[in-house]
DOGU-936171 format. One line per 8 residues: number of its first residue (from 1); for each residue x, y, z of N, C-alpha, C. Coordinates in steps of 0.1 Angstrom, whole numbers, plus 5000, padded with zeros to 4 digits. Example, Ala and Ser with C-alpha at 12.3 -4.5 7.8 and 13.67 -1.06 7.14 Angstrom:
1) 5132:4943:5078:5123:4955:5078:5132:4967:5078 ~ 5128:4978:5071:5137:4989:5071:5129:5000:5079
***
This chain:
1) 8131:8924:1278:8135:8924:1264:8126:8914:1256 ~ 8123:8919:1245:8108:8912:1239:8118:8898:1231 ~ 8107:8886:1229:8119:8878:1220:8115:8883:1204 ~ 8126:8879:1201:8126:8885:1184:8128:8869:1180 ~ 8130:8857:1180:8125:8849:1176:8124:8835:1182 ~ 8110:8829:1183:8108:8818:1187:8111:8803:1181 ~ 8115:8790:1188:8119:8782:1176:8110:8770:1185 ~ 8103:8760:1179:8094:8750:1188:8101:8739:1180
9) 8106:8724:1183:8107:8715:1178:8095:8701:1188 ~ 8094:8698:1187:8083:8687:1192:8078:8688:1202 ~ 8073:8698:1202:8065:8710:1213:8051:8709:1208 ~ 8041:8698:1218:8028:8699:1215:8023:8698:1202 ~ 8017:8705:1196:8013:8700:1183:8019:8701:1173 ~ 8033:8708:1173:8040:8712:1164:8056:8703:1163 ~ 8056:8696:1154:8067:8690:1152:8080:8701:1147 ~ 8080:8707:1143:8087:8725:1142:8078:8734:1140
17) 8083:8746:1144:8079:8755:1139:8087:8767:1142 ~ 8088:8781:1130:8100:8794:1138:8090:8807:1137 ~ 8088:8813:1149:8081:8826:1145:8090:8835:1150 ~ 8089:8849:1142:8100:8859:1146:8087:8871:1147 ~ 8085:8870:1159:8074:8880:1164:8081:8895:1165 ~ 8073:8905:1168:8073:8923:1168:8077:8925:1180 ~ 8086:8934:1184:8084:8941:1199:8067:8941:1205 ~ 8064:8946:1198:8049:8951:1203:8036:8940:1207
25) 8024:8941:1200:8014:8933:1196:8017:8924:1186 ~ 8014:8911:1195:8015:8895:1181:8005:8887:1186 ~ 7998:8887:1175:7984:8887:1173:7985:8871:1169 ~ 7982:8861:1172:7976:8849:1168:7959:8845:1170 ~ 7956:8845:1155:7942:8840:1151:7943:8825:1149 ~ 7933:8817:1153:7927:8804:1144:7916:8796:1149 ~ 7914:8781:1142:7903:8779:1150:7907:8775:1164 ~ 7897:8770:1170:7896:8763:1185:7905:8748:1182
33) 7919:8749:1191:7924:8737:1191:7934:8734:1174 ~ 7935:8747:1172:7946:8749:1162:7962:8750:1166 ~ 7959:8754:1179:7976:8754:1186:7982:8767:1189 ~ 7971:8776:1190:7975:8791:1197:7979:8791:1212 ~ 7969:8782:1219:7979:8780:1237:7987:8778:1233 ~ 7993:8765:1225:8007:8759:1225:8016:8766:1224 ~ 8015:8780:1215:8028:8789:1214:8028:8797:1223 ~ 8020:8799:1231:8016:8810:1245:8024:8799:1257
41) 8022:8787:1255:8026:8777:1269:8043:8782:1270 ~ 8049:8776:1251:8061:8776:1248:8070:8788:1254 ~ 8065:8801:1251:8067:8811:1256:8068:8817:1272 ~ 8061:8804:1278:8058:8812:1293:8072:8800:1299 ~ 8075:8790:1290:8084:8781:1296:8101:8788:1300 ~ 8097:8799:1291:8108:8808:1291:8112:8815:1302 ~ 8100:8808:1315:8109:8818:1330:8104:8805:1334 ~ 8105:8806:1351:8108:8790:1358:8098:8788:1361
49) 8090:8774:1363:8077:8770:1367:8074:8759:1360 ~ 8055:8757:1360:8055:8747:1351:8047:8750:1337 ~ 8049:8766:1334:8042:8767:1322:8027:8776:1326 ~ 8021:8783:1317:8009:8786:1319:7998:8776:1320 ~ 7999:8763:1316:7992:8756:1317:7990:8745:1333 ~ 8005:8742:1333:8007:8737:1348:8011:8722:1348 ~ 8015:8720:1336:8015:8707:1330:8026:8704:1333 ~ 8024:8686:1329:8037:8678:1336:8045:8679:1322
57) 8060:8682:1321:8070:8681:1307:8064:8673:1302 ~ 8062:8662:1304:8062:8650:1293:8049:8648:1286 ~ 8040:8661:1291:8026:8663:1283:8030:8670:1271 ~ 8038:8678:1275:8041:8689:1265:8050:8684:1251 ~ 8055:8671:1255:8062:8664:1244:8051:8663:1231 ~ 8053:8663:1217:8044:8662:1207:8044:8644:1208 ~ 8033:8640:1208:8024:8629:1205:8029:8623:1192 ~ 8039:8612:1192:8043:8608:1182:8058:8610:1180
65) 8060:8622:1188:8079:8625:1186:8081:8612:1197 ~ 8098:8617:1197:8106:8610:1201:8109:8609:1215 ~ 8098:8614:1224:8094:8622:1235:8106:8632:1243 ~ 8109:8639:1239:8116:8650:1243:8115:8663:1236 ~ 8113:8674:1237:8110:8688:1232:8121:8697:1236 ~ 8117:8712:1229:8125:8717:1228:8119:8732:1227 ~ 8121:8742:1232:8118:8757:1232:8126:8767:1230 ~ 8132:8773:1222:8145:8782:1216:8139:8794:1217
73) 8143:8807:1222:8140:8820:1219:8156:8825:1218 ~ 8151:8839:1210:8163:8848:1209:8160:8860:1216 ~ 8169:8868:1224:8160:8880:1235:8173:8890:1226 ~ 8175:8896:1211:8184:8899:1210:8199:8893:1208 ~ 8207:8899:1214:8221:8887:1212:8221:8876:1222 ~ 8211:8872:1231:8209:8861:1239:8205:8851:1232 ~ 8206:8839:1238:8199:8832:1230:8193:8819:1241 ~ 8179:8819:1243:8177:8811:1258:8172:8796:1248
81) 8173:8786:1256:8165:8775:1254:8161:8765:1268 ~ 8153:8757:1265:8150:8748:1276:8142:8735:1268 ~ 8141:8728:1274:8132:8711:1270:8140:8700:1279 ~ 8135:8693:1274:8137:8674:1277:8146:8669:1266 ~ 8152:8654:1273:8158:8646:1262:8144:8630:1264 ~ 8146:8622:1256:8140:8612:1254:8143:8603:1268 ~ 8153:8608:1268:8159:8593:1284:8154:8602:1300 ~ 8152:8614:1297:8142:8620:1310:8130:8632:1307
89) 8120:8627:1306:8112:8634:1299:8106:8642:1312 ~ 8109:8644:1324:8102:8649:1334:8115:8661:1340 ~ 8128:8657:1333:8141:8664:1338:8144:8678:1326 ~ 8136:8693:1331:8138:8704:1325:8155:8709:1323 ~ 8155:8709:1310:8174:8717:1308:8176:8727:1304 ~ 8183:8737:1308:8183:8751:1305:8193:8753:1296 ~ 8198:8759:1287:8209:8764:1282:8208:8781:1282 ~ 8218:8786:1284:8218:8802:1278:8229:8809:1272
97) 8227:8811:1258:8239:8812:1249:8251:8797:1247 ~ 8240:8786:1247:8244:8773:1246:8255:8768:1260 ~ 8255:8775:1269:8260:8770:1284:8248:8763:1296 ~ 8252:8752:1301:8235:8749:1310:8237:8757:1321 ~ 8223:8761:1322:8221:8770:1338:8208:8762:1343 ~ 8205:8771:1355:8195:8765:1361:8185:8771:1356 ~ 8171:8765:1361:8156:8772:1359:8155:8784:1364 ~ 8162:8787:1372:8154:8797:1382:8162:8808:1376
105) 8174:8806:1368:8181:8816:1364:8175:8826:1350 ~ 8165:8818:1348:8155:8824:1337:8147:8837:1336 ~ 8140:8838:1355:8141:8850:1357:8144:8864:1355 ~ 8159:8859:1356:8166:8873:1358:8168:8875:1341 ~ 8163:8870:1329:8161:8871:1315:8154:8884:1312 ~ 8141:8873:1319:8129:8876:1316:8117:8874:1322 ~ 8111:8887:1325:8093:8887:1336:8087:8882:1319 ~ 8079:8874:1327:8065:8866:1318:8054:8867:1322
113) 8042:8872:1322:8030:8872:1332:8018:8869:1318 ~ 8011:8862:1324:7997:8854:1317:7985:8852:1322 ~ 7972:8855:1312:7964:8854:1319:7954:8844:1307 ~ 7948:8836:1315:7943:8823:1303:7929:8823:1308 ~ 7917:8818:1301:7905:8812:1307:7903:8802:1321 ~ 7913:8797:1320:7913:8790:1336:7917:8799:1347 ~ 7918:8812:1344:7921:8820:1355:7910:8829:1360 ~ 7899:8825:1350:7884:8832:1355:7880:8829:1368
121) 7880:8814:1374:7880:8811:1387:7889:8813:1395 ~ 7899:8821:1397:7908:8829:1404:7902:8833:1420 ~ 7897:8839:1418:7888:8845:1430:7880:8833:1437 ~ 7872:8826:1432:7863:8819:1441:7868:8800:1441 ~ 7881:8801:1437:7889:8791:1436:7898:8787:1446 ~ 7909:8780:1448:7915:8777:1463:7922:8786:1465 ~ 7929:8787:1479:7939:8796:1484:7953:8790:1477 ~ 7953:8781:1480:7966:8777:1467:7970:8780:1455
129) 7955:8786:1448:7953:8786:1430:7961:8802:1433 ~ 7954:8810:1444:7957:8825:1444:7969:8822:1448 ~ 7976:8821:1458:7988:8818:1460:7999:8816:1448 ~ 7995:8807:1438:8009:8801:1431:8005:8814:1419 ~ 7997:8823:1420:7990:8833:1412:7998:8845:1417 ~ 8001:8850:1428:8007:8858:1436:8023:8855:1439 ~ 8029:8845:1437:8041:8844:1434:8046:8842:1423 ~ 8034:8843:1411:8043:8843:1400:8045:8862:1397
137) 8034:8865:1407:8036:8884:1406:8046:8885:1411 ~ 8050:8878:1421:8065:8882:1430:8078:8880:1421 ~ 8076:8871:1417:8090:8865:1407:8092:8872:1396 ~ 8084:8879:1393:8084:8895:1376:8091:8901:1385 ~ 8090:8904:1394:8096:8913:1405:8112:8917:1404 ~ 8109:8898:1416:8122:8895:1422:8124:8881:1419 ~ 8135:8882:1410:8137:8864:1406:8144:8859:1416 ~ 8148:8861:1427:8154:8850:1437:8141:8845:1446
145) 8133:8851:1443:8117:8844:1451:8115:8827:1443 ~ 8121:8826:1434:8118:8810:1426:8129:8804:1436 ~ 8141:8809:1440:8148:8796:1449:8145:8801:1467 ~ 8137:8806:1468:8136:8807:1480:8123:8799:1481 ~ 8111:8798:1472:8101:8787:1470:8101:8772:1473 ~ 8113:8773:1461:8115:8763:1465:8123:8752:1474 ~ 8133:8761:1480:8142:8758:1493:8131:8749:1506 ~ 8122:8766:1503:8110:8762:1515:8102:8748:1512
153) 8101:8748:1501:8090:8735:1499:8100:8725:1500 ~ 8113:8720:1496:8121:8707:1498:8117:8707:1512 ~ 8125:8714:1522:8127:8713:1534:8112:8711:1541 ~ 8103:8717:1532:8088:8713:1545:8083:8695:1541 ~ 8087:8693:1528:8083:8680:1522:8094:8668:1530 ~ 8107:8672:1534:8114:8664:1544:8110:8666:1556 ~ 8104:8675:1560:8105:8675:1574:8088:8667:1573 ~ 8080:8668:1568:8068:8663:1569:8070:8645:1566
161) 8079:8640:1559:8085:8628:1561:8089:8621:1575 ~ 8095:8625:1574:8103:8626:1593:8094:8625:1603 ~ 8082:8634:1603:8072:8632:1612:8060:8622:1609 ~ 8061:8618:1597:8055:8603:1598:8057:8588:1599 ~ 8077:8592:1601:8081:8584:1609:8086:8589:1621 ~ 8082:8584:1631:8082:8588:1645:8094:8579:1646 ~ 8098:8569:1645:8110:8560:1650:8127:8564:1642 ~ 8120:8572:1631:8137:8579:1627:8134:8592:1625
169) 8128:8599:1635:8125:8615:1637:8140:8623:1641 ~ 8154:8622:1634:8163:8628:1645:8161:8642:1647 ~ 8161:8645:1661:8157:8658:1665:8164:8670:1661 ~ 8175:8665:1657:8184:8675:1655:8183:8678:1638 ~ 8180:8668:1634:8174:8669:1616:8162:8682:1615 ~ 8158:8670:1626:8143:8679:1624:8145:8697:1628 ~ 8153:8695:1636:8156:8712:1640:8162:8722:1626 ~ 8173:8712:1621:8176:8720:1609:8168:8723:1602
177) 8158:8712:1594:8150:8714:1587:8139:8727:1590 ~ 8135:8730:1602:8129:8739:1605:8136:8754:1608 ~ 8149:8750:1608:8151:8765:1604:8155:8768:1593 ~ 8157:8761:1582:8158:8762:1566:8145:8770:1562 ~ 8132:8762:1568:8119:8764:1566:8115:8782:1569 ~ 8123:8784:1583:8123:8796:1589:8127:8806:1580 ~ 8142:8805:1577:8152:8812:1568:8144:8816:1551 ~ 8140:8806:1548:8132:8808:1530:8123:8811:1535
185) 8112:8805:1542:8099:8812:1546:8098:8828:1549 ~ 8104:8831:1558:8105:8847:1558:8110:8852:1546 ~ 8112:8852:1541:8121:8853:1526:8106:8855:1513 ~ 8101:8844:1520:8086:8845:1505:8083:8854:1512 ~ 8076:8854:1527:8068:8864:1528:8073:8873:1528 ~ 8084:8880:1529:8087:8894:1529:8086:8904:1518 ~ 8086:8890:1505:8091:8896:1493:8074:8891:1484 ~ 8064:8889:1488:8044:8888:1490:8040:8898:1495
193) 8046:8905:1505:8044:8909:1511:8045:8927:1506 ~ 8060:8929:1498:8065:8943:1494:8057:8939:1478 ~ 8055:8933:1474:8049:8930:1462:8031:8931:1464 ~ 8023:8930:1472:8012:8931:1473:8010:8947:1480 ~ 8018:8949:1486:8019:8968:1490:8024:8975:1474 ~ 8028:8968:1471:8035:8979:1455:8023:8977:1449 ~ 8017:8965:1445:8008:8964:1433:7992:8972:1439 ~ 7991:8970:1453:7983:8980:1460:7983:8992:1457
201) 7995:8999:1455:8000:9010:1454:7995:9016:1440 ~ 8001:9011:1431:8000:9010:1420:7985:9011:1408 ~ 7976:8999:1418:7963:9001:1417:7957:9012:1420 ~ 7960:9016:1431:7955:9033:1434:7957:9042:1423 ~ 7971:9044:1418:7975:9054:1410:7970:9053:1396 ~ 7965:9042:1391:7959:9038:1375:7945:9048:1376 ~ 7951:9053:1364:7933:9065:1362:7926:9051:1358 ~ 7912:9058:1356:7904:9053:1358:7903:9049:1342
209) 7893:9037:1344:7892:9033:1325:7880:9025:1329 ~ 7881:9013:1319:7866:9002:1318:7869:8993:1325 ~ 7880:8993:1334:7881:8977:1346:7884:8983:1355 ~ 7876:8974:1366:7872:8981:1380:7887:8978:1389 ~ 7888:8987:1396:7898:8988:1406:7900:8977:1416 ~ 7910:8966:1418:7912:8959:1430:7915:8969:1441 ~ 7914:8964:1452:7923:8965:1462:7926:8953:1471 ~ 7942:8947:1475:7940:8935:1474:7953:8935:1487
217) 7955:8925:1495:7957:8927:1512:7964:8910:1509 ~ 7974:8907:1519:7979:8893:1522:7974:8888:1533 ~ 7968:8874:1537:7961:8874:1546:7969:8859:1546 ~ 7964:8855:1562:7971:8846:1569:7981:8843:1577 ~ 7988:8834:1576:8003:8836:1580:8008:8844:1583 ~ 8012:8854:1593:8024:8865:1591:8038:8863:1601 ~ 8044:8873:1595:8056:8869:1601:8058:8873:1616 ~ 8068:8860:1619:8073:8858:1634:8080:8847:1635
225) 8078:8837:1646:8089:8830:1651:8087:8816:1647 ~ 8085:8818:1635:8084:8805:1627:8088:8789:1633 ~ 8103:8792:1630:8110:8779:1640:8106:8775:1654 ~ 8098:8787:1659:8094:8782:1674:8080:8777:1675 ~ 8075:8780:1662:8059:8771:1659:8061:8763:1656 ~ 8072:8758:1649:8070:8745:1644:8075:8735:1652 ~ 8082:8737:1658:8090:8728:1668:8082:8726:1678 ~ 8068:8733:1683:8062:8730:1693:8050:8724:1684
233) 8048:8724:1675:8036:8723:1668:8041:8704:1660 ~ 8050:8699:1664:8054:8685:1657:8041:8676:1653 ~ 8035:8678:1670:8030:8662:1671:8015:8662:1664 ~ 8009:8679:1658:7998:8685:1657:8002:8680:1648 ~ 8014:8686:1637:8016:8681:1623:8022:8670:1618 ~ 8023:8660:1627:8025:8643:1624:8010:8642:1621 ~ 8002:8642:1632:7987:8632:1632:7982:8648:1619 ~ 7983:8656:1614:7975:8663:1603:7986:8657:1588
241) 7998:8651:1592:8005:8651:1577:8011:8659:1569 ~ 8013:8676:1578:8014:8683:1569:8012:8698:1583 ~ 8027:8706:1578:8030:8716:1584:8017:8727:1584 ~ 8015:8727:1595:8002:8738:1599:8003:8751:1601 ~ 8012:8757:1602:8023:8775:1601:8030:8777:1590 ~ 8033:8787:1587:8040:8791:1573:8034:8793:1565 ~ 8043:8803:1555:8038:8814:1542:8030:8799:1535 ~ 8028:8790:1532:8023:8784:1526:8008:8781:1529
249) 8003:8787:1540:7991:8790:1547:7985:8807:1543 ~ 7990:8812:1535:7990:8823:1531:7980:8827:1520 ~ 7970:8835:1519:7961:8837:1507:7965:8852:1499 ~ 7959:8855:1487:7956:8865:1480:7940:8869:1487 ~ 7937:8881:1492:7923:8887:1493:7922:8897:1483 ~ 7916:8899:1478:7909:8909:1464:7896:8912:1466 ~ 7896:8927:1464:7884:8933:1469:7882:8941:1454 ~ 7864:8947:1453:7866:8950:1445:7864:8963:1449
257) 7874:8976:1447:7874:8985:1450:7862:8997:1458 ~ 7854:8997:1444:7847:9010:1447:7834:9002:1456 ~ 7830:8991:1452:7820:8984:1460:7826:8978:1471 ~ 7838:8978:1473:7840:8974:1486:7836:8957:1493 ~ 7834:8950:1481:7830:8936:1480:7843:8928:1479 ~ 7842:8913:1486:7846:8909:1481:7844:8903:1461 ~ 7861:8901:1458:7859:8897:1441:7850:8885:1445 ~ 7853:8875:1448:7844:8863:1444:7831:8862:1448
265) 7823:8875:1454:7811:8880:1454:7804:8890:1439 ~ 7817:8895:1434:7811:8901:1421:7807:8893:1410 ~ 7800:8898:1401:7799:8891:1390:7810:8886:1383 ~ 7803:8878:1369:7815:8871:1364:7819:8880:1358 ~ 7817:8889:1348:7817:8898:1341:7831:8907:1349 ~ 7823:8916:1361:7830:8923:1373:7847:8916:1374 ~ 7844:8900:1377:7855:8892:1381:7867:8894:1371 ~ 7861:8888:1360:7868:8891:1346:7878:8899:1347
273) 7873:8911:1344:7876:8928:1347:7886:8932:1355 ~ 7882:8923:1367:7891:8933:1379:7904:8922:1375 ~ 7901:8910:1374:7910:8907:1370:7925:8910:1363 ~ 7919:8912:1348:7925:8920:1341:7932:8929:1343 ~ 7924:8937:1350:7927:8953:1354:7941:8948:1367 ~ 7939:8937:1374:7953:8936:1382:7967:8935:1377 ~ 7960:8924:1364:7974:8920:1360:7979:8933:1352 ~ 7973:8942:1344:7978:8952:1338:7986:8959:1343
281) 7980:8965:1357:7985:8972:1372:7999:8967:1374 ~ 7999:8951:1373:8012:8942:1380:8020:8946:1364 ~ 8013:8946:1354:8024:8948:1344:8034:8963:1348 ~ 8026:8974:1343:8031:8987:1350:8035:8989:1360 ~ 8037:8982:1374:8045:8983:1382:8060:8974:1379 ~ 8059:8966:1375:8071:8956:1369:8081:8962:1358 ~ 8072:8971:1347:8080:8978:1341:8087:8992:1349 ~ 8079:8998:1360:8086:9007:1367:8098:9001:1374
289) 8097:8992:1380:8107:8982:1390:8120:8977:1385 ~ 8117:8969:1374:8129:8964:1362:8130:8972:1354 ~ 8125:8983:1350:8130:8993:1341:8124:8984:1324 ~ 8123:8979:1324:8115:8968:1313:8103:8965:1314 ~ 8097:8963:1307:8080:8961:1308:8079:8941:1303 ~ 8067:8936:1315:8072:8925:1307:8070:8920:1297 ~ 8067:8905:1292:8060:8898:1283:8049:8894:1287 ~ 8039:8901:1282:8025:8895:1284:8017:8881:1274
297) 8016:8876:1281:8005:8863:1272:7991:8866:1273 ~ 7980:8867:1268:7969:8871:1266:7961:8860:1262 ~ 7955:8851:1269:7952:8840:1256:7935:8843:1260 ~ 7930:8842:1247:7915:8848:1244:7907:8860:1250 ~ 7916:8866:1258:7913:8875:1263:7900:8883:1259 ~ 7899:8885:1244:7898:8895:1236:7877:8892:1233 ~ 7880:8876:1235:7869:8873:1229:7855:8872:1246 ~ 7858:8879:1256:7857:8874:1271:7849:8891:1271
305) 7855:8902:1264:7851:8915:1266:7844:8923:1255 ~ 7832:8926:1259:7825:8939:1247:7834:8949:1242 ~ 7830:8951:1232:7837:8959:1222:7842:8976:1227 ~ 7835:8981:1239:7841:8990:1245:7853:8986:1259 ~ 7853:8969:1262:7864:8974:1270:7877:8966:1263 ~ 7871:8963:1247:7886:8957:1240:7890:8969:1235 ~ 7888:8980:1236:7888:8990:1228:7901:8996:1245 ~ 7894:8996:1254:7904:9001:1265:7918:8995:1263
313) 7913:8980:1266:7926:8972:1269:7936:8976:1259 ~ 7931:8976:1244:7942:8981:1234:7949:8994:1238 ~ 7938:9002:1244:7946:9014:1245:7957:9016:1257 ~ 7951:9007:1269:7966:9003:1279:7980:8998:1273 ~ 7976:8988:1264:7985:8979:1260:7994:8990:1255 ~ 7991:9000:1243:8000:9003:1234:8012:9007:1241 ~ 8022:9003:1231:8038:9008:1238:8040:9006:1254 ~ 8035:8990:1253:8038:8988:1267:8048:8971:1269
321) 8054:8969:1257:8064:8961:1255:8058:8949:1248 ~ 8065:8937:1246:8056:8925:1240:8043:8920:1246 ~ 8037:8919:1239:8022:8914:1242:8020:8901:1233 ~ 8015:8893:1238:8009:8880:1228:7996:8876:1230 ~ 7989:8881:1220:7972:8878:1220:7967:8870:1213 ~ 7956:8858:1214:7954:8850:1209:7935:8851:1205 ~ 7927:8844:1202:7913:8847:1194:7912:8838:1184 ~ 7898:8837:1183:7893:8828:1169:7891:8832:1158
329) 7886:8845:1160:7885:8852:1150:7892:8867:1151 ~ 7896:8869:1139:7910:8879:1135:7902:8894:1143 ~ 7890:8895:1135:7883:8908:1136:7880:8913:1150 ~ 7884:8903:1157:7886:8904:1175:7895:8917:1175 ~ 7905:8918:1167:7921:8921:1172:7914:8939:1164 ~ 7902:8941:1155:7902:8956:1154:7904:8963:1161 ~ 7910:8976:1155:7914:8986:1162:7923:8986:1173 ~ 7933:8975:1173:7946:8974:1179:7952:8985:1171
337) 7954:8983:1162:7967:8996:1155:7978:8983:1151 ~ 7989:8991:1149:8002:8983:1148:8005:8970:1153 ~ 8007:8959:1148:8007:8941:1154:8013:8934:1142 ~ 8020:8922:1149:8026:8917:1140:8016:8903:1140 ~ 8009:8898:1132:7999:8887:1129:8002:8877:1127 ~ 7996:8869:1130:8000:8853:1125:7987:8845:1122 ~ 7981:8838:1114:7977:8826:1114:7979:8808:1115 ~ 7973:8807:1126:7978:8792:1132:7967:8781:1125
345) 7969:8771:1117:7963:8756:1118:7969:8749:1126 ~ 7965:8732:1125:7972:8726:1137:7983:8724:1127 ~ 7993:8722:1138:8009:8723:1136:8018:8728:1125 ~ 8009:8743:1123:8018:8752:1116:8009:8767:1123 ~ 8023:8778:1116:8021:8789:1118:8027:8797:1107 ~ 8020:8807:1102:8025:8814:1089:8017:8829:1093 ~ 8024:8840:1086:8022:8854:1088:8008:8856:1081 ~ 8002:8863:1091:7985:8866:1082:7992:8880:1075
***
């Protein structure tokens, strides 16, 4: 469900602001560091995580407020919000239709998927970057993949405690904890796992256009008898600090189709591309899956690609649910068609 209206109160650079964006294409122009991420971050806060950016809350507070923020959308007769108060600027609050819920309940709202300039190094960047990149594909999906994440990470972050104290190690703690680890862990992977064979899938079936084809495999970790690694594997992961088995040892591989290369051997150009071309793939399968297409964030996308493959991308995009595209200059956005516009200075927004 697209939102039909955003509301920011001391959110980054904007001390208020209300935009009542289109179903479709919403187009934000301005200059560099006018506050176009800001409404792209505000928007992605609207499912669970830490933002397209990755930022700690209390960055996100505007510089000069009263440090606490605030993010309001309308999805229709819903009405979601989330922020901080001033007395915990690190503690996220959810409301939905003014009742508190959890983060993770945000999900089941709304799929958000985004793709920014820091995601150019995707490919030849860590296994962790692809990772937390690959479960936010999972979570458009299937929103109980956010509490099964994080189940696994409390429990691996206690049990890795425990084993750096050897003198209050109780074994039988330690046993629980490792089968919590077991229980959520098969849980990510299964559901990495049916999400990297769908968007596989899915890749195949995309006719062909101006971005090259992934083909893309889960590598590492697989499943098995988790709890019985870990429990023999203690004293390996005392003296390393840090659980040595599990989906957390897990990477994204991406290949680039027709060349049969690895991505982080193609060009940057190539990289870009295949890029793109995933997330679009992950959009169209997410709309098949949820019956809804998601919200896409797009930030500069536009200005990264020659004028024949912005001319594609428009043509994927159309009538394929909310889109939010951002650029410095307007004349980027020709030949979109239909879009609802905005021009951004710092801490305002008004309809171009």
């Amino acid at each position: 469900m697209p939102v039909s209206r955003l509301v920011l109160t001391n959110f980054r650079s904007y001390a208020s602001a209300s935009i009542e964006p289109g179903s479709g294409f919403v187009l934000l122009s301005g200059e560099n560091g006018a506050g176009k991420t800001n409404i792209l971050e505000a928007v992605s806060l609207l499912s669970p995580g830490r933002g397209l950016r990755g930022a700690a809350l209390s960055e996100m507070a505007r510089i000069g407020g009263e440090g606490g923020l605030a993010v309001a959308a309308s999805l229709g007769d819903t009405d979601i919000g989330t922020g901080t108060v001033p007395a915990a600027p690190e503690r996220r609050q959810v409301r939905i239709n003014g009742a508190p819920a959890s983060v993770n309940s945000l999900s089941e709202w709304l799929s958000v998927l985004w793709l920014t300039p820091a995601m150019d190094r995707l490919f030849t960047g860590s296994a962790g970057d692809r990772r937390r990149f690959l479960d936010r594909l999972v979570l458009a999906l299937e929103p109980s993949h956010a509490h099964h994440a994080a189940r696994y990470e409390a429990a691996m972050r206690a049990r890795n405690k425990l084993l750096s104290e050897p003198d209050m190690a109780d074994p039988s703690w330690l046993t629980a904890l490792e089968e919590a680890m077991t229980e959520h862990g098969e849980a990510l992977h299964q559901a990495r796992l049916r999400t990297v064979e769908g968007l596989d899938r899915q890749l195949r079936e995309t006719g062909d256009d101006e971005f090259p084809k992934a083909s893309i495999a889960l590598e590492g970790w697989t499943s098995g008898n988790l709890v019985a690694e870990l429990r023999t594997s203690r004293d390996r992961d005392a003296a390393a600090g840090r659980a040595t088995s599990g989906p957390h040892r897990q990477d994204l591989v991406v290949l680039h189709r027709v060349k049969n290369m690895p991505a982080s051997r193609s060009s940057t150009g190539e990289q870009k591309a295949l890029l793109l071309g995933l997330v679009l793939a992950h959009a169209e399968l997410v709309a098949k899956r949820r019956d809804q297409p998601p919200i896409l964030l797009l930030d500069e996308v536009a200005a990264h690609l020659d004028q024949r493959r912005r001319a594609a991308l428009f043509a994927r995009l159309v009538d394929k649910g909310q889109v939010w595209m951002t650029a410095t200059e307007a004349d980027l956005f020709d030949g979109i068609g239909e879009a609802c516009r905005f021009h951004v200075q710092p801490g305002l927004v008004e309809r171009a």
